[in-house]
Each structure stands twice: as C-alpha cells, then as structure tokens.
N, C-alpha and C positions, 0 to 999 in steps of 0.2 A: 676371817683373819688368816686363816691355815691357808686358804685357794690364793690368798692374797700373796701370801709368805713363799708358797712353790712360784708363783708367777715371777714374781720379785729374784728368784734363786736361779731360774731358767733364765731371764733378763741378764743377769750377772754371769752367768758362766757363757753367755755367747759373746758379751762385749769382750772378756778376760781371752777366750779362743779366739776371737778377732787381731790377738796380737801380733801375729803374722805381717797385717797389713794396715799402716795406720791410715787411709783411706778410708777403709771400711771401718773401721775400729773410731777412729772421732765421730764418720756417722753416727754408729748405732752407741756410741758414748753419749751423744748430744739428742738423740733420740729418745734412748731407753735411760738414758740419766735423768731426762725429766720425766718420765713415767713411773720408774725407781719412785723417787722425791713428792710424785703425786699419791702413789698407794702406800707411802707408808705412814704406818698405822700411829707411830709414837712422834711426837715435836723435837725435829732437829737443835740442841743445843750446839751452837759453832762455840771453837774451841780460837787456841793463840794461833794457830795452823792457818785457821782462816783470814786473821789478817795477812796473815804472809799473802797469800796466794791474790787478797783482795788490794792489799798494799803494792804489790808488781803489776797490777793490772792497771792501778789507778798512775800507778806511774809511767807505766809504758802509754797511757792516753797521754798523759800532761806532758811526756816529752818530746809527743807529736805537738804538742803546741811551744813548746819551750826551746827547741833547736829553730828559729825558725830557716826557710830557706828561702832561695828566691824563684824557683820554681813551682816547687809541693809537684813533681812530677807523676803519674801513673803509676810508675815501677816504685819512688819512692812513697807513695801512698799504701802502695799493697803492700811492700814490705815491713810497714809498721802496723797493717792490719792484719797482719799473718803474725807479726810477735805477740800482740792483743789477743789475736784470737788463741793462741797457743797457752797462754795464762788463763784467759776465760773458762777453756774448756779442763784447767789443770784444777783449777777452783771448782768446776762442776763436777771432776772425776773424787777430789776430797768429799764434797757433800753426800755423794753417791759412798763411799767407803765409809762414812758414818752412817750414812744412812742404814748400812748391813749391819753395822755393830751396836745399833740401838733394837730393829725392829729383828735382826736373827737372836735366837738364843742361840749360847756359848756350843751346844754340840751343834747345834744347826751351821755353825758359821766353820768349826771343826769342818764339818759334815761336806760343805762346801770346798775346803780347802785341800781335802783329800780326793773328792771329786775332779777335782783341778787336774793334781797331780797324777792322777791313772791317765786320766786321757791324753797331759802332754805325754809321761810314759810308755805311752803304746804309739805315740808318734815317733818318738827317738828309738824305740823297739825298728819300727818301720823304714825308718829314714838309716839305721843302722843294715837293716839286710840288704837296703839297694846298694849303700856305698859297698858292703860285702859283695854282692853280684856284682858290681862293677870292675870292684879293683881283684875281681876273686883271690882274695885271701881274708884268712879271718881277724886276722892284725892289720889294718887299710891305715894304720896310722905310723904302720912302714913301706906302706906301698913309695914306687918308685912315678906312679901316673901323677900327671897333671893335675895338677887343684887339688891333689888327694898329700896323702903322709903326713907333715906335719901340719897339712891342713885341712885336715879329714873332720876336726872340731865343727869347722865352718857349714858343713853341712849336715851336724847334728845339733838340731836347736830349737826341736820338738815343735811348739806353734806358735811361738816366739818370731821376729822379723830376724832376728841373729842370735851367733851361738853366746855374744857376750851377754845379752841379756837375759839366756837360759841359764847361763851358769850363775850370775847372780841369785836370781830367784830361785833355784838349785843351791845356792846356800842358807840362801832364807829357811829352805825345808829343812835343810841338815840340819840346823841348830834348831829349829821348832819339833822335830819327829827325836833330837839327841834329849833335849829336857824333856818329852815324853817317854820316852824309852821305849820308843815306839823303833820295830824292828825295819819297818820304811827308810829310816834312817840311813842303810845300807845302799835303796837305791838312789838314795837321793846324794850320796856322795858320789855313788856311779853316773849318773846324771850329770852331776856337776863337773868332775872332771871331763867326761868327754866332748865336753864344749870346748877342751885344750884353750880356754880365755888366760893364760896364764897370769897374765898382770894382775886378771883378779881374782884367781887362785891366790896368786902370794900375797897378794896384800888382805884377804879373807883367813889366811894358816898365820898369818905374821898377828893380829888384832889379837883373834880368836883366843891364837896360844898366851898372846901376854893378857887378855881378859883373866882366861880360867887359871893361867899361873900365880897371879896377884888374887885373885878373888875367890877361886873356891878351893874348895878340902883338898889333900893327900891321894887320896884312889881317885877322884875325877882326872886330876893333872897327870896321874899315871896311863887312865886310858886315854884323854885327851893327845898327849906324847904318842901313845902306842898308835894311836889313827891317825897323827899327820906322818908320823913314818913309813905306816902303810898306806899313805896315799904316794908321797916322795917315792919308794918301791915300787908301787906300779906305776908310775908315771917315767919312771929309770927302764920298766921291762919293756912296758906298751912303747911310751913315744919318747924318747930319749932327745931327740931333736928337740923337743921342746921344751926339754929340764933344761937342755945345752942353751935352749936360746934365752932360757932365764937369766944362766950363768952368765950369759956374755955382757945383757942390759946392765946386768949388780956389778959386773966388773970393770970390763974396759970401756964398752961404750958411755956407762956414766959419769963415768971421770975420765972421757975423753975431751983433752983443748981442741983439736983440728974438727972432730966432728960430734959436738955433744948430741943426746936428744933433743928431737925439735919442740918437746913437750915441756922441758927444764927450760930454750928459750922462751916459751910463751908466754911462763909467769911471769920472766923479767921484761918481757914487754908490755902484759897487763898491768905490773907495777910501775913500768915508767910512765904507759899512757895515763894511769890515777891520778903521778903527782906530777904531770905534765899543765891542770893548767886548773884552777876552786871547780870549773864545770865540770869536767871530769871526775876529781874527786867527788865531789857530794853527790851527780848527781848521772855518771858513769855519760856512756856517748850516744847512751837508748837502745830499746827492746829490737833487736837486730838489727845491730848497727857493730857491732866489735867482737862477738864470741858467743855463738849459739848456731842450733840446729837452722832455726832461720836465717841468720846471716849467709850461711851455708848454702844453703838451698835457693837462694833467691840469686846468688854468688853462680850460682848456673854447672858449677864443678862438682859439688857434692852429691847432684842425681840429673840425669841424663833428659829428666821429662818434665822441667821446667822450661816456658817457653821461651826461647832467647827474646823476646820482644818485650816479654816483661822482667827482664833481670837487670837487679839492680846490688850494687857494693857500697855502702859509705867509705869515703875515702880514710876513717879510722880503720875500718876492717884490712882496705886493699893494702895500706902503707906495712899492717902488722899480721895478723895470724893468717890472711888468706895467701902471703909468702911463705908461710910455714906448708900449706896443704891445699895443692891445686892441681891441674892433669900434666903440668910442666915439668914439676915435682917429684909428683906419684909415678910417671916414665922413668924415671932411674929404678933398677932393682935393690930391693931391700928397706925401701925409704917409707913404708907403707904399714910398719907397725906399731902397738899402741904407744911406745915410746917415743915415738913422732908425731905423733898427733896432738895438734893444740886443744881439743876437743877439754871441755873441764867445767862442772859446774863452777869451779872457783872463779875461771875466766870471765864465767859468763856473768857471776851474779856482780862481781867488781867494776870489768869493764864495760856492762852494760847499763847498769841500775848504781852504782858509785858505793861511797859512804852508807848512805842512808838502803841503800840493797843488802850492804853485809845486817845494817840493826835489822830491819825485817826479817834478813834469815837468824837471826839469835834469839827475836820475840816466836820464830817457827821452833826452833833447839828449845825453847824455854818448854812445852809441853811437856816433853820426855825428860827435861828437868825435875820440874815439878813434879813429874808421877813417877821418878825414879827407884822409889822404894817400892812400887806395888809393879814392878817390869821384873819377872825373869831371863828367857831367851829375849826380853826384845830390846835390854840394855845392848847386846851382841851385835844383835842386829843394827841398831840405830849406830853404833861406833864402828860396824865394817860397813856401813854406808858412807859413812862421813871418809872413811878410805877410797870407797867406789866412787865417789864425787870426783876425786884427780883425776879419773878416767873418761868421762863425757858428760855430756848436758843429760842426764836422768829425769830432771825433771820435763823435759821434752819426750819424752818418750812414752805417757800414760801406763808403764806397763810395773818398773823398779819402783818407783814409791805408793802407787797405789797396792800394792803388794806388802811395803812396808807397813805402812799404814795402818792395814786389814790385820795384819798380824799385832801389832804395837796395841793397836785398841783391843784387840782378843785377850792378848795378855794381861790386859789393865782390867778388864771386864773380868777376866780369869780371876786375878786376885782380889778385887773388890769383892764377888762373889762368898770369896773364901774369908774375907775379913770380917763380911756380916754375918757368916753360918755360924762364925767363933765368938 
C-alpha cells in the first residue's frame, strides 16, 4: 500500500507540473488518471460534483443529436467532440482529485501540496532572474523594454500555461498557508502578486476582505487589513501602472457610454441569446457553440495551431462573443485586457448548456453547501472562485478547480478528522 501510495503521489505531481502545457497535461491526465483510479486502494464514493461534471457531458452528447443540421460536417463533428472530450476528461480529473483525498492521508496530501508549491517557486525564482538579466534591472516591472513593465507578470507564471492561472492558485496557497499560520504564507502572497493578474488580485482582496470582515474575530480583520494594505503599498512601489490600470477599469472605463468593457457586453448578450428563443433557454446553443475555450479554439483566432481546414464557428458564436474577441479586434492597441474579454464560466455554462446548465451547476454548489460547517479556508476559497469565474472558462483549463477541489476535500477531511477525535 506505502509503494502504492508514493507511485500514486509521483503520478500526481507530474500531471499537476504538466500545467505548462495542456497537450501534454490531458495526455498524461488521461493516461495516469486511469492508473491513479486502478491503484487505489479505497472505493471511490462520487459525490454531487459528479453529476455536474457527468450531467454536461451527457448533455453536450444529446445536443449533438438535438441541434440537428443538415450537413453534420467534419469541422462541425470535431467541434462537438472536442467540447465532450473536454468535460470527459474534466470528470476524469474530479475522480482523480478524490481519488487523492480518500487513499492520501491528511499530511500526505499536505505533504503533496507543499511539494507543489517549492517547485513552481523555484520556477518563478527562475523565470524571475532571466526577466532581471534581460531587462537588467532589478524592478523589470518598470522597465521601459517591450513585453516587459507592466507586463513583466506575464512571464512569471512558475509551470502554469499563464501568469492568470499562477495567481489564482497563489491565492488558494495564501489562504491555506494564512489558516495554518504557516510562515509560506509570505511567499505565496509574493507569488501571487507577481503574476500582476490584477483583475484577480481585486476581486481575491475585495471577497476575502468582506469574508473575514463579516465572519471572523477583531485581531484577524486587523491583520487581514494590515496585509491587503501592504500588498496595495507594494504594488503602488513595484508596478504602479498596474494599480493605475486598476483605477481606470473601476472608474472611467466602466461606466463608460462610447466605449464600455467588451466583458460587461458579453453578459448582455448571453442574456439576450437565453431569452431569445425556449431552445436556448433550457437547453443553451451546445458544448462549443457560443462561449468556451472550445468555441474559441476551433474559431481559429484564439491559437495560431489549429488547422484552418478544420475550423469551424456556430453562427451563435460568430453573430455574438466572437465580435467581441478576434485578430480584427485585438489589432487596435489596448483592446486586449481582461475587461475585454468575453471569456466567463458564466458565459459559458448559460449560453452553452441553458437552464438546465445553471441547475447542474447548483446541484455542483450544493457540495460545499452541505459541508459548509466542517470548511475553514475553503468557504474562502470556493466564494473567490465563484468571483474567478467572471474572468474565463476555469473549468477548461484542468489546472484552477482541480486545485480547488484538492484543497476543499482536505479541509473537509481535516475537520471530520477532528470531529471524530472529539
């Protein structure tokens, strides 16, 4: 069981460093996720989670048969078998994240998760002294070079594909290492800021602060206070451009008539497409067909190494969020930040999957409902996620909620432990 236990933990820490590249990363997911699943030692209990995951899959099949067309072309064949496969493998990566938190014990899975954390560390360690040899200066996030200064974030993002998804998971640590009082804590704020993601800096200091304002004691909410002021303060010394380009999104640009965010259009067009027509409402326009990473990628604009012979757009997409964000578009300067970007689980899970997509995602919420009393850091967490969600398709990415996950079930695992010792 022990030779079993290491093989199982080495499995897990190369899919988790595979994040770099979801290529290699859904391989060795799909590979080492079913060997995972074969050597472990204890019987998988699925949870409400699993429907969700098994419920978008069954739907993303039935609405390849439910739209019908009059072609069923190549391009529009792949395209619905690349949103299937992308829930498939979303459902194998949940099984896989229980699978750790049945057959690790609680420091082992610790044990694991701090393991994680040194080695992206000593990547951002890395990735940090080239961008210093480059821009030679030790502040590159006021250098005046190309791609660098206020966008010096972008190329610290430890073994992550990007730096938004380091600073997520860089907050997951901050509040898991802040409820242990565990002195990591420090880097993992450091960490986190210098992915400069600022969108989800603020909306991570905005939850967090009214979390622990409403809900815990006098001295926490005093050093809680004290550490978002000294993030704001270095974030004013270090990269100042980028506090300013906070100020600008909260100010003028969001309550601008001539030129709002393309991100604030997008809901009101995933809400008109809903109540545009009972199909839509209940049963959305299907699994990459109106808002996701797939529609995107098939769409031929969003990564350069898709084959143009097989790309393909539902005319729901082209009429709405693919005029938000195309190479048309992204050629004007400045139009290319996250408050332009239609990018949103919210987008995705309404104008793809309808009605019946939001109850799926509520019977997935019901989980950390139901074990809300026995959640410390991961009430935190689950509520700056549900903020991270405005921000892109998450659950396309194998790397932000299985992250969640792993930590949410630790903590459940955590205090059940403690409710039986008592």
């Amino acid at each position: 069981m022990i030779k079993k236990e290491k093989i199982i933990y080495f499995l897990l820490l190369i899919i988790f460093l595979l994040s770099g590249n979801l290529v290699f990363q859904l391989f060795f997911l799909a590979l080492f996720g079913v060997v995972i699943l074969v050597l472990s030692k204890k019987k998988l209990i699925i949870d409400e989670r699993a429907f969700f995951y098994l419920g978008l899959s069954i739907m993303s099949f039935i609405q390849f048969f439910l739209f019908f067309r009059s072609d069923y072309s190549f391009n529009y064949v792949l395209n619905s078998g690349i949103a299937l496969l992308f829930w498939l493998l979303a459902f194998l990566a949940f099984l896989v994240i229980k699978s750790i938190t049945v057959n690790f014990s609680i420091e082992y899975t610790k044990k694991f998760l701090d393991s994680f954390f040194i080695i992206n560390l000593v990547m951002l360690v890395y990735q940090f002294i080239i961008v210093v040899l480059e821009t030679k200066t030790l502040n590159p996030f006021s250098s005046t070079m190309f791609s660098y200064g206020q966008s010096t974030g972008d190329h610290l993002k430890g073994v992550f594909s990007n730096s938004s998804i380091s600073m997520i998971i860089m907050s997951f640590y901050t509040v898991f290492y802040a409820y242990k009082k565990d002195w990591k804590v420090i880097l993992a704020i450091i960490s986190m800021l210098c992915a400069t993601y600022m969108s989800g800096v603020f909306i991570f200091a905005i939850i967090a602060t009214l979390y622990v304002f409403f809900m815990l004691g006098i001295k926490t909410k005093l050093k809680i206070v004290g550490a978002m002021a000294a993030m704001v303060f270095t974030l004013a010394i270090v990269t100042p451009n980028n506090l300013s380009y906070v100020k600008f999104i909260l100010t003028d640009n969001l309550n601008s008539k001539v030129d709002p965010p393309r991100k604030m259009i997008s809901f009101e067009e995933t809400i008109e497409n809903a109540i545009s027509s009972p199909k839509s409402f209940f049963f959305g326009e299907g699994a990459g067909k109106f808002s996701s990473r797939t529609a995107f990628l098939t769409a031929g604009d969003y990564t350069a190494w898709f084959p143009k012979k097989m790309r393909y757009k539902s005319q729901a997409f082209e009429d709405n969020h693919f005029q938000l964000w195309n190479n048309k578009i992204l050629a004007i300067s400045y139009k290319d930040g996250t408050h332009n970007q239609p990018f949103s689980f919210y987008n995705q899970i309404l104008g793809e999957f309808g009605f019946f997509g939001i109850i799926l995602f509520i019977i997935y919420l019901f989980y950390t409902i139901r074990n809300w009393n026995r959640m410390t850091y991961g009430r935190i967490l689950i509520l700056t996620t549900l903020g991270f969600f405005v921000l892109d398709y998450w659950f396309d990415y194998f790397t932000v909620i299985m992250f969640l996950e792993l930590f949410i079930n630790l903590n459940i695992k955590e205090n059940n432990a403690v409710q039986e010792s008592n």
